[in-house]
MARDOMAR-417877 format. One record per residue (C-alpha): residue in three letters; x, y, z. Coordinates in steps of 0.05 Angstrom, whole numbers, padded with zeros to 5 digits, always signed. Layout:
<recs>
ALAXYZ...
</recs>
This chain:
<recs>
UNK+00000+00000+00000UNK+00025+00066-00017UNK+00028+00130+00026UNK-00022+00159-00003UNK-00069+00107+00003UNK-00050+00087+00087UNK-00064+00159+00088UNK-00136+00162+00060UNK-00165+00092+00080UNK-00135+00114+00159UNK-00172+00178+00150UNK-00240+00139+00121UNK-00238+00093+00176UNK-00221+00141+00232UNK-00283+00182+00217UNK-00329+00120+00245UNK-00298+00138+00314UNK-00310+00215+00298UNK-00355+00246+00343UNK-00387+00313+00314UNK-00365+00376+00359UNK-00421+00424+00372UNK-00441+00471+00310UNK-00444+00548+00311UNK-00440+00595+00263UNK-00430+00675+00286UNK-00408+00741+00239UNK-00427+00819+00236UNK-00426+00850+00178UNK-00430+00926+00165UNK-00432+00945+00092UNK-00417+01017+00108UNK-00349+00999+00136UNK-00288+01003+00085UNK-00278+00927+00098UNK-00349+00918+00071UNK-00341+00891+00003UNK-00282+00837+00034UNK-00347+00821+00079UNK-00387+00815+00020UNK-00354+00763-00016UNK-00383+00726+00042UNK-00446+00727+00009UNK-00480+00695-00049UNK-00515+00749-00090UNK-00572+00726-00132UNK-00610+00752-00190UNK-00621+00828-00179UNK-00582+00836-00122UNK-00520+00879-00114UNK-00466+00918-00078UNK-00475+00980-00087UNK-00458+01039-00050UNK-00434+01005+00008UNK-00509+00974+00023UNK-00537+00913-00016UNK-00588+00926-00060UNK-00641+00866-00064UNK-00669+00887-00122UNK-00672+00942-00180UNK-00697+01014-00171UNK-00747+01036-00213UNK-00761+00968-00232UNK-00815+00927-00243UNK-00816+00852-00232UNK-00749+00844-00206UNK-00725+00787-00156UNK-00662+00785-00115UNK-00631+00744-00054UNK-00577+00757-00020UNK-00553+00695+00031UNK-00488+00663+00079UNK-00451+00626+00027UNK-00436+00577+00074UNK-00494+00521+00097UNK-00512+00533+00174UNK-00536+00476+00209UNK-00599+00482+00254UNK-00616+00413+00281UNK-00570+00347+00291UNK-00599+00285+00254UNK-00568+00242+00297UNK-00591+00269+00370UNK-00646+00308+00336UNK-00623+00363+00378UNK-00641+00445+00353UNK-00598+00495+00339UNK-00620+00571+00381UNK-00598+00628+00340UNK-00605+00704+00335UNK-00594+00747+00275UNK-00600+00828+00282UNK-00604+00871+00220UNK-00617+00934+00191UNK-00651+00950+00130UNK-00698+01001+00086UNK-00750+00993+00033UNK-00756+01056-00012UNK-00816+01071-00044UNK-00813+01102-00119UNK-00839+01159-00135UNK-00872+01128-00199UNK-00905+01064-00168UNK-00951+01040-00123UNK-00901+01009-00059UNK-00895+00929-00068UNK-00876+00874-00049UNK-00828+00867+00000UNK-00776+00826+00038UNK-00757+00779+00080UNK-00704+00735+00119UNK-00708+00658+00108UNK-00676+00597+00122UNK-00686+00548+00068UNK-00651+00499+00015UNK-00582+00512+00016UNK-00556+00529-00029UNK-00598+00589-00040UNK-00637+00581-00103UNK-00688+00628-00126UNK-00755+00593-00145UNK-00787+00596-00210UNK-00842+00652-00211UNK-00813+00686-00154UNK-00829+00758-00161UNK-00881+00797-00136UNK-00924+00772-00070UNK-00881+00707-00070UNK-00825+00758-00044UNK-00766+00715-00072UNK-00785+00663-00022UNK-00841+00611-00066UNK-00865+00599-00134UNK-00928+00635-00145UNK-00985+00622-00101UNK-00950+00568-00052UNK-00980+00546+00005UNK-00949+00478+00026UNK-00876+00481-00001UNK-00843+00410+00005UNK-00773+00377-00018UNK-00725+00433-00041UNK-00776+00483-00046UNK-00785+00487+00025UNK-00768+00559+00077UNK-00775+00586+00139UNK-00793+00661+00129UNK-00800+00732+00164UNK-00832+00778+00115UNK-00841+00842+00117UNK-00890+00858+00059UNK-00919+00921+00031UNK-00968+00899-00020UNK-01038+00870-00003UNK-01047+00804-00044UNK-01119+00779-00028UNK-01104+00709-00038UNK-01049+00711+00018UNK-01045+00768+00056UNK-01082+00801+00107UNK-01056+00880+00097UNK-01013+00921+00054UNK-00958+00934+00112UNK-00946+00882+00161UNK-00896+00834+00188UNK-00912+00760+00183UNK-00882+00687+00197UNK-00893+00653+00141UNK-00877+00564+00141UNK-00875+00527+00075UNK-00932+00575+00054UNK-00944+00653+00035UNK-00998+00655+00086UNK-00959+00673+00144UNK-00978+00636+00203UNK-00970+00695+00248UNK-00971+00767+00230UNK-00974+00833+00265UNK-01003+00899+00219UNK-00942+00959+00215UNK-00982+01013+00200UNK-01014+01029+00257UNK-00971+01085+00267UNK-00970+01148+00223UNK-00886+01152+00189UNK-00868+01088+00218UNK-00891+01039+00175UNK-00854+00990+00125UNK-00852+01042+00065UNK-00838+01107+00109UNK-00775+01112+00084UNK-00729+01107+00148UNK-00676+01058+00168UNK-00702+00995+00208UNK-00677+00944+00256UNK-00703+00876+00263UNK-00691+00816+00324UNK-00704+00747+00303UNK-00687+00691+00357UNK-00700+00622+00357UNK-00693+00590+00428UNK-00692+00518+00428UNK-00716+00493+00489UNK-00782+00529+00474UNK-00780+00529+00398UNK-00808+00601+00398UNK-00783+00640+00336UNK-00798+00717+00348UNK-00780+00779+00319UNK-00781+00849+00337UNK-00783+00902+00291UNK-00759+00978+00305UNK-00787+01029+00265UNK-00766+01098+00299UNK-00792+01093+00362UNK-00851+01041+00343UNK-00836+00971+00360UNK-00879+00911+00328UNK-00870+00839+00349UNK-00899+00773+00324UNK-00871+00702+00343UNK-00901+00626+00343UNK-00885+00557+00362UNK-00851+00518+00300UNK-00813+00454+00308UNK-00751+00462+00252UNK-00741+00389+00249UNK-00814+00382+00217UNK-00812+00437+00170UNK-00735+00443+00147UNK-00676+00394+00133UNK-00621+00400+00177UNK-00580+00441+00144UNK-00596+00508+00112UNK-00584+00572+00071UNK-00599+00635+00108UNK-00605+00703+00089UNK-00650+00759+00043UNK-00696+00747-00009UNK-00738+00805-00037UNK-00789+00826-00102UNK-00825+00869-00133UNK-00883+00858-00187UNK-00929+00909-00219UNK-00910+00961-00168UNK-00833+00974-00147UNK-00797+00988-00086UNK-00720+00994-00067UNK-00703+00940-00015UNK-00631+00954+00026UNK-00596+00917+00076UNK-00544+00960+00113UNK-00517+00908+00169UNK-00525+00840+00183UNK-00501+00794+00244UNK-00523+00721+00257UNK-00500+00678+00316UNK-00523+00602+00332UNK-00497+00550+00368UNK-00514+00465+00373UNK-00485+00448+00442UNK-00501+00397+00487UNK-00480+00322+00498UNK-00487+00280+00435UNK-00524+00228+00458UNK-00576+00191+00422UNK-00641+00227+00406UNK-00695+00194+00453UNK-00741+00175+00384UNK-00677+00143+00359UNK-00700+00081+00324UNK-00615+00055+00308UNK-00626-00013+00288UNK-00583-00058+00332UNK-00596-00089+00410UNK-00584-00055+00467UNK-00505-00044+00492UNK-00498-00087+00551UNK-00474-00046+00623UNK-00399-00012+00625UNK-00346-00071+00641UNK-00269-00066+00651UNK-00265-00095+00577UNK-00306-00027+00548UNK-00271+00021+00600UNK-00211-00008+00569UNK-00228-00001+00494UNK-00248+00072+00514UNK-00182+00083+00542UNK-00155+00056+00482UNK-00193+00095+00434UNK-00186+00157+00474UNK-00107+00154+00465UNK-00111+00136+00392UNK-00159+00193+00375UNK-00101+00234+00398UNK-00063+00217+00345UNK-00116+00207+00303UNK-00123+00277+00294UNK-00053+00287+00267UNK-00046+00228+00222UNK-00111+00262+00189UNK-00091+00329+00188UNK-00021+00306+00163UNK-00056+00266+00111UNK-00106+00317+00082UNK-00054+00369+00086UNK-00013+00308+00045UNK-00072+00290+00001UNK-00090+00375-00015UNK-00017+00390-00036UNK-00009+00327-00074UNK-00077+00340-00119UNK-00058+00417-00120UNK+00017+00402-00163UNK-00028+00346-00207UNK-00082+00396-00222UNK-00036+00458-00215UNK-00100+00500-00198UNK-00072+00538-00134UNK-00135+00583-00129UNK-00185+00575-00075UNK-00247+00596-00090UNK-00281+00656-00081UNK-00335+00655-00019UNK-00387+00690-00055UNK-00412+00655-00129UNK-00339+00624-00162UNK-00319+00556-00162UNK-00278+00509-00194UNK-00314+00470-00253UNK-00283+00409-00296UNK-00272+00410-00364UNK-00320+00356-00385UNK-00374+00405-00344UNK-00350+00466-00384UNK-00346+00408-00443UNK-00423+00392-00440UNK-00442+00465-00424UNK-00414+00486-00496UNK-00430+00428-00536UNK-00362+00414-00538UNK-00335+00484-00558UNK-00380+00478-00620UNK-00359+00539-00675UNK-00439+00561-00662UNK-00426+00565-00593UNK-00372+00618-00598UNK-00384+00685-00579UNK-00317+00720-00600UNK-00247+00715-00605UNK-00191+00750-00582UNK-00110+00751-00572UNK-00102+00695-00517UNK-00183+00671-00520UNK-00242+00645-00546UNK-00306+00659-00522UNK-00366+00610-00521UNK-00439+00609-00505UNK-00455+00549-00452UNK-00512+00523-00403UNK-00495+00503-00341UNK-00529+00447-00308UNK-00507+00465-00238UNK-00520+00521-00219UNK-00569+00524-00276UNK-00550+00591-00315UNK-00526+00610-00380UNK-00452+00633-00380UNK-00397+00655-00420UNK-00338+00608-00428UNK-00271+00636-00447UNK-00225+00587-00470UNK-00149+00606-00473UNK-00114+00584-00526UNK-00058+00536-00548UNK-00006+00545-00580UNK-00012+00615-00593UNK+00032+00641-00549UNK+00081+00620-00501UNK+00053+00577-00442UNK+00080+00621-00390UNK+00040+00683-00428UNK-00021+00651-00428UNK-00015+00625-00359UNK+00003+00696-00334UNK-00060+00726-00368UNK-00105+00670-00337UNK-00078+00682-00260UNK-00084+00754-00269UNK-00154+00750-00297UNK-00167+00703-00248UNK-00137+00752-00186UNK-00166+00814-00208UNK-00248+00795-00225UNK-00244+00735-00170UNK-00241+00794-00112UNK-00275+00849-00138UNK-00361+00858-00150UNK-00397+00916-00174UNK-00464+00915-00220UNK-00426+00936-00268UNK-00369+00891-00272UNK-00383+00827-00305UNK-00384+00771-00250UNK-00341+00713-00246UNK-00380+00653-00238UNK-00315+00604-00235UNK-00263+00574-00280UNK-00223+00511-00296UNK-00149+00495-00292UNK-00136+00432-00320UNK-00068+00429-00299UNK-00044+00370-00336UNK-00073+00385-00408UNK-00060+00458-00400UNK-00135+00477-00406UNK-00147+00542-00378UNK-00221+00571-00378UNK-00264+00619-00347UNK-00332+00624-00328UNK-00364+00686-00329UNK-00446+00714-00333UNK-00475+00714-00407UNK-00481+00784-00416UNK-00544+00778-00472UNK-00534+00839-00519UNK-00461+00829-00535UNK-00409+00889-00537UNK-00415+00958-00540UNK-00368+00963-00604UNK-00425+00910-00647UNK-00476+00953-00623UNK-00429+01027-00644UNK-00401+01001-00703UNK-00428+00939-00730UNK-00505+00949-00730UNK-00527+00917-00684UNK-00577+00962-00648UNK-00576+01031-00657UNK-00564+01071-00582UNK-00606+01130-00568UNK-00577+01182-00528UNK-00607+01161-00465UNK-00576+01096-00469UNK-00508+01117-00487UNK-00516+01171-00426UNK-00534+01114-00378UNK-00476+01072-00416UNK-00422+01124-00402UNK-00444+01134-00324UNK-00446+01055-00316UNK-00367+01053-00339UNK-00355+01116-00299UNK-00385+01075-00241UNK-00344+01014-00251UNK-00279+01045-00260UNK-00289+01095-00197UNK-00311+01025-00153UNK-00241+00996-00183UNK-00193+01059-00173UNK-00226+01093-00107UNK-00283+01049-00075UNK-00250+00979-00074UNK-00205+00964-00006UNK-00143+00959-00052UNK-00136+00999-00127UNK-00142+00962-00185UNK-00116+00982-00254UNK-00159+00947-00307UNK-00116+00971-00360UNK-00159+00948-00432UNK-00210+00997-00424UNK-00250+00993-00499UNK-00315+00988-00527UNK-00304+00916-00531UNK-00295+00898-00468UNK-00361+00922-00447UNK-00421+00886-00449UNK-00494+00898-00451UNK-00542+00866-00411UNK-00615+00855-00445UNK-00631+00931-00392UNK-00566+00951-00430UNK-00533+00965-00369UNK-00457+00971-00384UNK-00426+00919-00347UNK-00336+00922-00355UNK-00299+00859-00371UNK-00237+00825-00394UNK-00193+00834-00336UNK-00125+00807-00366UNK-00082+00864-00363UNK-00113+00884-00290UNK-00065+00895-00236UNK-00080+00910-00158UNK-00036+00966-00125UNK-00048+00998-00058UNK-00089+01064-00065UNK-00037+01108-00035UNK+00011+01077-00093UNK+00007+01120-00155UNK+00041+01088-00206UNK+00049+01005-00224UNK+00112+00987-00263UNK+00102+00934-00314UNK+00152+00904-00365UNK+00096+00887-00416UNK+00062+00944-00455UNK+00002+00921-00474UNK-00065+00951-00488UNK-00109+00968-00557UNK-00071+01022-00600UNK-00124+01082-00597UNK-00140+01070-00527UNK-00068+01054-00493UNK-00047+01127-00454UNK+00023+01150-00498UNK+00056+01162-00425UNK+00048+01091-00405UNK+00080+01069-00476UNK+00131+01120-00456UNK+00141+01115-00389UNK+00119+01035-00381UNK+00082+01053-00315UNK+00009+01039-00312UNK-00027+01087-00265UNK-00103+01106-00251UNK-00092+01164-00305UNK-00072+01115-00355UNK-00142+01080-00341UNK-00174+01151-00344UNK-00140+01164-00415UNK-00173+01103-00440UNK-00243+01122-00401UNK-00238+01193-00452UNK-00226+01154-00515UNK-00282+01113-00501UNK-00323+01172-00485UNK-00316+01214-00537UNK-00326+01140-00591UNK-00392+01129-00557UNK-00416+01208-00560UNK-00381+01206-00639UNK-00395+01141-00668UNK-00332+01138-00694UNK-00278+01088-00679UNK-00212+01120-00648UNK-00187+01127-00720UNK-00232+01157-00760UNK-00231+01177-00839UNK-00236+01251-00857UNK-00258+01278-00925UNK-00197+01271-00957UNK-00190+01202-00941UNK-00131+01209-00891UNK-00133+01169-00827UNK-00139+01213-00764UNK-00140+01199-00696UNK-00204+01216-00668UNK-00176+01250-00605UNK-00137+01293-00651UNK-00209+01311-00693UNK-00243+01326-00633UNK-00195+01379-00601UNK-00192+01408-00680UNK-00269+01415-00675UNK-00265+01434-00602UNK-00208+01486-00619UNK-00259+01510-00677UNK-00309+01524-00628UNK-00359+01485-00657UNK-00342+01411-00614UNK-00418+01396-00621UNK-00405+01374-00693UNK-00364+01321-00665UNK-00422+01286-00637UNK-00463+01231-00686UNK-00500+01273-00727UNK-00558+01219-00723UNK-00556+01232-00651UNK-00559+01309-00662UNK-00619+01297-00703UNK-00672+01269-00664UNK-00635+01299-00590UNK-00667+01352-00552UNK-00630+01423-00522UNK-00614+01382-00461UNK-00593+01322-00491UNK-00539+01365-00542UNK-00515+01403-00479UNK-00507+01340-00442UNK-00463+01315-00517UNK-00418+01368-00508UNK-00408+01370-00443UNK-00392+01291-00454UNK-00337+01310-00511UNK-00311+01362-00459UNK-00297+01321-00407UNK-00278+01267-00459UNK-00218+01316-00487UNK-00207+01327-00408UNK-00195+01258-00389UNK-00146+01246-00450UNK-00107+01311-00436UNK-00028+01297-00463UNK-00013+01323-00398UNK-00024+01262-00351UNK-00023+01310-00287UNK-00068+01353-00326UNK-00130+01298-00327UNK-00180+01289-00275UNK-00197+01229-00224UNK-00251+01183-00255UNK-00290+01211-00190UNK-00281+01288-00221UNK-00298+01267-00287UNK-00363+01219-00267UNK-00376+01290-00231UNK-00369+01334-00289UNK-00408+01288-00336UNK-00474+01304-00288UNK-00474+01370-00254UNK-00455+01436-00294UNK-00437+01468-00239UNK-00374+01425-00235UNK-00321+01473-00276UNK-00282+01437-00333UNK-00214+01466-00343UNK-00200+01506-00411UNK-00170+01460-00459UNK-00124+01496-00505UNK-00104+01464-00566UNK-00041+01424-00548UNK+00021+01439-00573UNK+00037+01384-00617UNK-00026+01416-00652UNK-00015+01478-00652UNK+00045+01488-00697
</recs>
């Protein structure tokens, strides 16, 4: 027998001596704390939920029919199937639901404790709050939860009110509920920040909660045995909805502490097949002895093993990457395989330098996703190694609504397959949709478009706990989403620096000619201005239609920062902008065009310490009262 095999089989059969240690899970999270978005990679975001603005946003404002969850990614237990014994817990949390201006206030929210993992049922927006498929009222198998809503729209065939706080088991009829709106401002929908107390105590198996609104207090609690109505172990966390109407829901903070303690014995019920042990003799108070000094070193033959065993599989498999907390994970290649139909040429999305890109269906967790296949062969192996890792680093720690979210990869380490997993963003590019016809982008959306990368770039540079310098900033490396939200991806060239550090040597300049900043090709330091520079390119191609080389009418090839400071340094930069777009734009929507090509010409100064943060410039682009410099023609121009 080899070593590695004494090593497993001793740590297979030393588990039938292993007896489980008591269970608890305990954490405090506060999303306006700097550490916040570390804390929420802790979490499993789901459908419309997002970090944003240092609270998590269950679902979308302004938005109808939208669905989000947000839970622990890690399964909590809450009863022992061997003693039967119940988990007590408390959880404490703050929140606020937002009513919009435009719509009627619906439907709510509410913590659970249900099928981990978290999955969001089919039908699950509106009254069913995230929690049920439409109209549930005796949940069973996977579908089953354990709820505290707090709901805001009155659903006849469920609900007793249109602002009240309810238990609800297996079913959208709560089983208790207590009306919130007793009290004039302090309701659900008032608008102000609230805290709510959920225990559980075993012993009595009463689950309460107390909600503070102001200084209003509303409580509701019942009886319910866990063991009946949940499996033993479970997801925890948000869910939240809205339907015909539309609300904002927000969780600010979020702790949870439980704990199984108590001797293991068996449960009374226990029905373990087997007679009766026979009365403590020398022989047993010997064997205990026996298996009391071997459980010592038990515990470091198994430790020494699976620390053995994990370093052995890691040099086969050469992955090295543990996986991120919140959504990534490791996937196989016959998964990824399957998921593609085999990399079929109709699967394939694009192609690029080091990658392909595929479309694929996942069977678990049941999504559609992008695939991106490095290549073979192409390039050294050490090149297209580097750009995995660093693509893997950079998106695997960082989450923003509109950064496109890692969903997990593959490293087959012996074949040298290297893919990543990534959302299907549905409406491609922004380049197909600029240049190749695919849609044609009103100014609203191309407004919205340029805020969205503002946003994304400003989380990266300023708002994440370290900088990081994406460093491909194009019109093809963002991606529309079927709302055309502008979500930022390709993260290959991305490197993380600490946000006092200015400047990030790098012995490899790369980038896309007409969006790489000159002083980085000069200088071969990458810094947030060099990000900036390629933030003002993009700006001024989505305002001009025009690629970054454009043709002018006498058929010479001009870069189309240099034709925008010529019409800017004509005084008539407004001609710059898509005359399409001119057309059919209104007086605010042309002052908002040129005050888009301003700060475009801004951003791309030649003068790197001449251009402004991506905070200034995301400034600029919405208030006028935010001054932009005057931008002279420069003086490469002007002779």
């Amino acid at each position: 027998m080899t070593i590695p095999q004494f090593l497993l089989c001793h740590m297979l059969l030393s588990t039938l001596y292993y007896v489980p240690q008591a269970i608890s899970v305990s954490f405090d999270f506060d999303f306006s704390q700097p550490s916040s978005w570390y804390q929420a990679a802790k979490l499993s975001l789901q459908g419309d939920a997002r970090m944003e603005d240092k609270v998590i946003e269950l679902t979308r404002k302004g938005s109808e029919n939208s669905v989000g969850r947000a839970s622990y990614s890690e399964a909590v237990a809450i009863w022992d199937e061997i003693t039967g014994e119940l988990t007590s817990f408390t959880t404490v949390f703050s929140f606020q639901i937002l009513p919009d201006t435009y719509f009627s206030t619906g439907d709510g929210m509410a913590f659970f404790l249900g099928h981990y993992p978290s999955i969001i049922p089919a039908s699950g927006v509106g009254g069913s709050l995230g929690l049920f498929s439409t109209d549930t009222t005796n949940a069973t198998g996977d579908n089953r939860a354990v709820a505290v809503e707090f709901d805001t729209h009155d659903n006849p065939a469920y609900d007793n009110s249109n602002n009240h706080i309810g238990i609800d088991v297996n079913s959208l009829i709560s089983r208790e509920y207590a009306n919130t709106s007793n009290v004039p401002g302090r309701n659900l929908t008032s608008g102000l920040v609230m805290t709510c107390r959920i225990s559980y105590e075993n012993s009595t198996q009463r689950l309460a909660a107390d909600l503070q609104i102001g200084n209003v207090t509303y409580h509701v609690d019942s009886i319910i045995d866990l063991r009946k109505v949940l499996p033993s172990v479970v997801a925890i966390g948000f869910s939240a909805a809205t339907g015909v109407s539309s609300e904002l829901h927000r969780l600010l903070a979020w702790s949870f502490n439980s704990t199984l303690d108590g001797p293991r014995a068996p449960a009374p019920n226990s029905t373990l097949d087997g007679p009766r042990a026979p009365a403590p003799n020398s022989k047993i108070r010997v064997w205990k002895i026996v298996v009391i000094i071997t459980g010592a070193a038990d515990v470091v033959v198994v430790i020494a093993g699976f620390v053995y065993l994990r370093r052995r599989l890691r040099r086969q498999n050469n992955t090295g990457y543990e996986t991120p907390a919140h959504v990534a994970r490791c996937f196989s290649y016959h998964e990824l395989a399957e998921a593609t139909h085999n990399f079929a040429e109709e699967q394939k999305l694009g192609e690029g330098a080091y990658a392909c890109v595929y479309r694929g269906e996942l069977a678990n967790p049941s999504r559609s996703v992008a695939v991106k296949r490095f290549k073979r062969g192409t390039s050294s192996s050490i090149g297209m190694m580097r750009a995995f890792e660093d693509e893997v680093e950079a998106i695997s720690q960082v989450r923003h609504r509109n950064l496109v979210e890692l969903v997990g990869w593959c490293n087959d380490g012996k074949k040298h397959r290297l893919l990543l997993v990534y959302e299907l963003v549905t409406e491609g590019n922004l380049d197909e949709h600029l240049h190749g016809g695919r849609s044609w982008l009103s100014w609203t959306m191309r407004y919205k478009i340029i805020l969205n990368l503002g946003r994304a770039l400003q989380y990266l540079h300023e708002d994440c706990s370290f900088c990081v310098l994406h460093g491909d900033i194009k019109s093809s490396n963002i991606l529309l989403d079927s709302r055309h939200v502008a979500k930022l991806g390709d993260f290959g060239l991305a490197r993380f620096t600490e946000h006092e550090i200015e400047l990030k040597n790098t012995c490899n300049i790369a980038g896309t000619p007409g969006y790489v900043d000159p002083d980085f090709v000069t200088t071969g330091k990458r810094s947030r201005v060099s990000d900036v520079y390629s933030f003002g390119i993009v700006l001024l191609e989505i305002v001009s239609g025009r690629r970054p080389a454009v043709v002018d009418h006498q058929t010479m090839v001009t870069p189309l920062l240099l034709w925008v400071w010529g019409k800017n340094n004509g005084e008539a930069i407004l001609e710059a902008a898509d005359a399409a777009l001119r057309e059919e734009s209104t007086a605010v929507d042309r002052g908002q065009m040129e005050r888009a090509l301003l700060v475009g010409l801004w951003c791309a100064h030649p003068d790197p310490t001449q251009r402004p943060s991506i905070a200034e410039a995301l400034r600029a682009l919405q208030s006028r009262d935010v001054e932009i410099p005057h931008l002279p023609l420069p003086v490469f121009m002007a002779g």
